[in-house]
C-alpha positions as CSV (number, residue, x, y, z in Angstrom):
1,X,75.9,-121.1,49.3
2,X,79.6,-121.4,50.5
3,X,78.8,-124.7,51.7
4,X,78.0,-125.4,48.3
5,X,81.1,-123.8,46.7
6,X,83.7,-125.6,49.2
7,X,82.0,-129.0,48.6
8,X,82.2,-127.9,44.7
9,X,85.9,-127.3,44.9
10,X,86.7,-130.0,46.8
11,X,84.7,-132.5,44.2
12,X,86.1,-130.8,41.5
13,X,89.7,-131.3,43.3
14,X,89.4,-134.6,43.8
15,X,87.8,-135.7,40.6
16,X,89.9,-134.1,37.6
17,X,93.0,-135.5,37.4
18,X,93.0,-138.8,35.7
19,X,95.2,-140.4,32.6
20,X,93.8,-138.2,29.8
21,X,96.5,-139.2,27.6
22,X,94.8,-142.3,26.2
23,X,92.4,-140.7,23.5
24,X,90.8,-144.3,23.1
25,X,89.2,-143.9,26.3
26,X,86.0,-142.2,26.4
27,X,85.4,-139.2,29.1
28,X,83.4,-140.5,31.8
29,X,85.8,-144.0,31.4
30,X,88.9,-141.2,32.0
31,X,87.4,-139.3,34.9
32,X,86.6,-143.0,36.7
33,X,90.3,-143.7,36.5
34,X,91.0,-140.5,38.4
35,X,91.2,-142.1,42.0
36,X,93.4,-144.7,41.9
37,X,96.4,-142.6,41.7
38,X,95.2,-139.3,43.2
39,X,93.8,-140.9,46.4
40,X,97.7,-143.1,46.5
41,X,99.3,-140.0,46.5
42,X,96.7,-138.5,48.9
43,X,96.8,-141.2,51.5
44,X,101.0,-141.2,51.2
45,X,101.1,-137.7,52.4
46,X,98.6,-138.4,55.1
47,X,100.7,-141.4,56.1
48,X,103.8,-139.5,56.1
49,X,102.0,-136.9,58.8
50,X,102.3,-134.0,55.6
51,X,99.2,-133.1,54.8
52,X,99.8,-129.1,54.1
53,X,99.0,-127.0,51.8
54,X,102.3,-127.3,50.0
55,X,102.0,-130.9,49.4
56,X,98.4,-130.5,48.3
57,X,99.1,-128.2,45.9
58,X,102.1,-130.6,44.8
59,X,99.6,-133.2,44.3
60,X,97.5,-130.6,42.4
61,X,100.4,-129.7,39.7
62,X,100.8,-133.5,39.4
63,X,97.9,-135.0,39.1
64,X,94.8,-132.4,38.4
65,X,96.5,-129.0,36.4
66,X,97.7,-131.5,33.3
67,X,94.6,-132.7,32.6
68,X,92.3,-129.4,32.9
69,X,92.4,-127.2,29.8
70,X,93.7,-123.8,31.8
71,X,94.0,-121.6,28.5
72,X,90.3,-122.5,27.6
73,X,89.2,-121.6,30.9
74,X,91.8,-118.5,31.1
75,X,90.2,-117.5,27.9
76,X,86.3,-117.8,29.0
77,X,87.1,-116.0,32.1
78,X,88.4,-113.2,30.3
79,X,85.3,-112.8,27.6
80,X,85.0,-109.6,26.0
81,X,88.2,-108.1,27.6
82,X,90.6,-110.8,25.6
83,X,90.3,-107.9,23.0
84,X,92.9,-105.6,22.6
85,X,94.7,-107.8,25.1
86,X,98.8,-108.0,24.8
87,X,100.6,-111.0,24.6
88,X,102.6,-110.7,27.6
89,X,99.0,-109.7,29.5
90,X,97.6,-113.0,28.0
91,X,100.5,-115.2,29.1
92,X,100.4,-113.6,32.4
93,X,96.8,-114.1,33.2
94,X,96.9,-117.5,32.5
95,X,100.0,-118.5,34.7
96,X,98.0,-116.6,37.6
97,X,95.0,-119.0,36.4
98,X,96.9,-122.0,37.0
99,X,98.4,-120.6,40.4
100,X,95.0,-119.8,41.6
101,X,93.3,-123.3,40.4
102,X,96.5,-124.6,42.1
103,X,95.9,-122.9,45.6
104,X,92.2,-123.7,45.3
105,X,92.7,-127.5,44.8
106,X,95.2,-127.3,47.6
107,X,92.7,-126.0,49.7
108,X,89.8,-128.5,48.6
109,X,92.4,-131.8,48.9
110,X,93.2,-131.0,52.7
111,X,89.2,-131.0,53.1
112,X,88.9,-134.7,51.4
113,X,87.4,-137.1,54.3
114,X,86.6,-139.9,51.9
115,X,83.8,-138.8,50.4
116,X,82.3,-141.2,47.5
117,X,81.6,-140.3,43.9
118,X,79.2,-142.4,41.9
119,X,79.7,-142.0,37.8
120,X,76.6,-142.6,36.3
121,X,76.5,-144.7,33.3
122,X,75.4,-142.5,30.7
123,X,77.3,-139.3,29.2
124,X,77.0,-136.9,26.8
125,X,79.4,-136.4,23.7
126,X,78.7,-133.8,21.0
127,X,81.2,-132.5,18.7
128,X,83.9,-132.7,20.9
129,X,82.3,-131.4,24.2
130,X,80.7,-133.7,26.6
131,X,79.1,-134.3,30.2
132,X,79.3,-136.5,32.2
133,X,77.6,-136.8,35.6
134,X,78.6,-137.8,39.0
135,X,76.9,-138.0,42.2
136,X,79.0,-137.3,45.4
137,X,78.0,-138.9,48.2
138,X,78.8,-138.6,51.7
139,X,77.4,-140.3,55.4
140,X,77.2,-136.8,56.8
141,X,75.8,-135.0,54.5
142,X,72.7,-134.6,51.5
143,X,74.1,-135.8,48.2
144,X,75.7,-133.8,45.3
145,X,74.7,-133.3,41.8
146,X,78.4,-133.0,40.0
147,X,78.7,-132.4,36.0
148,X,81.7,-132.5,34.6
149,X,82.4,-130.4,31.1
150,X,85.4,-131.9,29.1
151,X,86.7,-130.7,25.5
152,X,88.6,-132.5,23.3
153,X,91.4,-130.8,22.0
154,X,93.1,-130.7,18.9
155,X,95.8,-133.6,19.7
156,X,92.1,-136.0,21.0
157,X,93.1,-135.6,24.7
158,X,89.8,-134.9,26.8
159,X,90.7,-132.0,29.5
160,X,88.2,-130.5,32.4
161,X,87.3,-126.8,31.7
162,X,84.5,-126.9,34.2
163,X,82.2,-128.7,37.0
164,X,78.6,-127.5,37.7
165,X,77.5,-128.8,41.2
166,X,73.9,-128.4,41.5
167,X,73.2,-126.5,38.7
168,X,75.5,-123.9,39.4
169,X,78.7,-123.4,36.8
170,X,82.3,-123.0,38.8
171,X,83.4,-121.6,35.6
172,X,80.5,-119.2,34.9
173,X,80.4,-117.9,38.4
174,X,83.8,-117.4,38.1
175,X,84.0,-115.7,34.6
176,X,81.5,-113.3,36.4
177,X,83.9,-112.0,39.4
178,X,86.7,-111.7,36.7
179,X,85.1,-109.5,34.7
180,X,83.8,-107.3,37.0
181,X,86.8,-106.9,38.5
182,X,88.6,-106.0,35.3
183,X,86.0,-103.5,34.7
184,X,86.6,-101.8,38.1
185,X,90.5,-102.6,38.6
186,X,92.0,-103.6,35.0
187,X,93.2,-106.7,33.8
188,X,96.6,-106.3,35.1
189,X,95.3,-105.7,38.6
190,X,93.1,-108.8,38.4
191,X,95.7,-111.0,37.3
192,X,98.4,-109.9,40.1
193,X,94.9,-111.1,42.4
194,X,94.8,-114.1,41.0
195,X,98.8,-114.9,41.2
196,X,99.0,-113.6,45.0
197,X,95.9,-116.1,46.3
């Protein structure tokens, strides 16, 4: 299973960030753009001998955390507890969000061994949701089963609020760790976790 995850968070790492600015552009032809520039940057630091976790997670704030809808996710990973929930506690769980999607992509990118993604050609668009699928594939290893869940916000920009790799949700599994832990802990413990990953 964590060979799973780290394989899921390095896909998801390597394939969200793209130009989601063009709203003209369907989904899965936005996610399909997403290497060009990511693997530039990617193969610069490697060039440069810099591949650590600090420039990772440079690369991460650049390319990836613009394009993924953080408060959407920050909000489903809270569920019933965003009730009742201050302001300031609502602000501060979503910057430790992005900190911990930050150190998390970090962590994937200095992983990335030039694995291959193939997009297929269909995808799913319903109301402003869709899907669209991916298959990862690598010489070493079986390949993976990625879908990739995009909204479409108010302003028509498609952004990433989750991947499911082989059936399994990174946002669900997630949303149940957090709130369990805010049961036990509180929500202010859980988001000082998150920010100090």
């Amino acid at each position: 299973m964590t060979k799973l995850v780290n394989s899921f968070l390095l896909i998801a790492a390597l394939f969200t960030a793209s130009t989601f600015a063009s709203e003209d552009r369907s989904p899965k032809q936005l996610l399909e753009s997403v290497t060009a520039d990511l693997f530039v940057d990617i193969a610069n630091v490697n060039a440069k001998g810099d591949a650590s976790s600090e420039a990772m997670a440079s690369i991460v704030e650049k390319r990836l955390l613009p394009h993924m809808d953080i408060k959407f996710v920050s909000y489903k990973l809270l569920g019933k507890h965003i009730k009742g929930l201050r302001r300031e506690q609502a602000v501060d769980f979503i910057a430790a969000v992005e900190h911990y999607l930050t150190v998390t992509y970090a962590g994937a990118l200095m992983k990335y061994t030039g694995q291959k993604v193939i997009f297929d050609q269909s995808q799913l668009i319903d109301d402003g949701y869709a899907t669209v699928k991916t298959q990862i594939v690598d010489d070493n290893a079986p390949a993976i089963d990625l879908h990739f869940k995009l909204r479409q916000g108010k302003d028509k920009q498609w952004k990433v609020y989750d991947i499911v790799a082989e059936g399994i949700s990174l946002l669900s599994a997630k949303q149940k760790e957090v709130l369990q832990r805010i049961s036990q802990v509180g929500i202010d413990e859980v988001t000082h976790e998150l920010a100090s990953k």
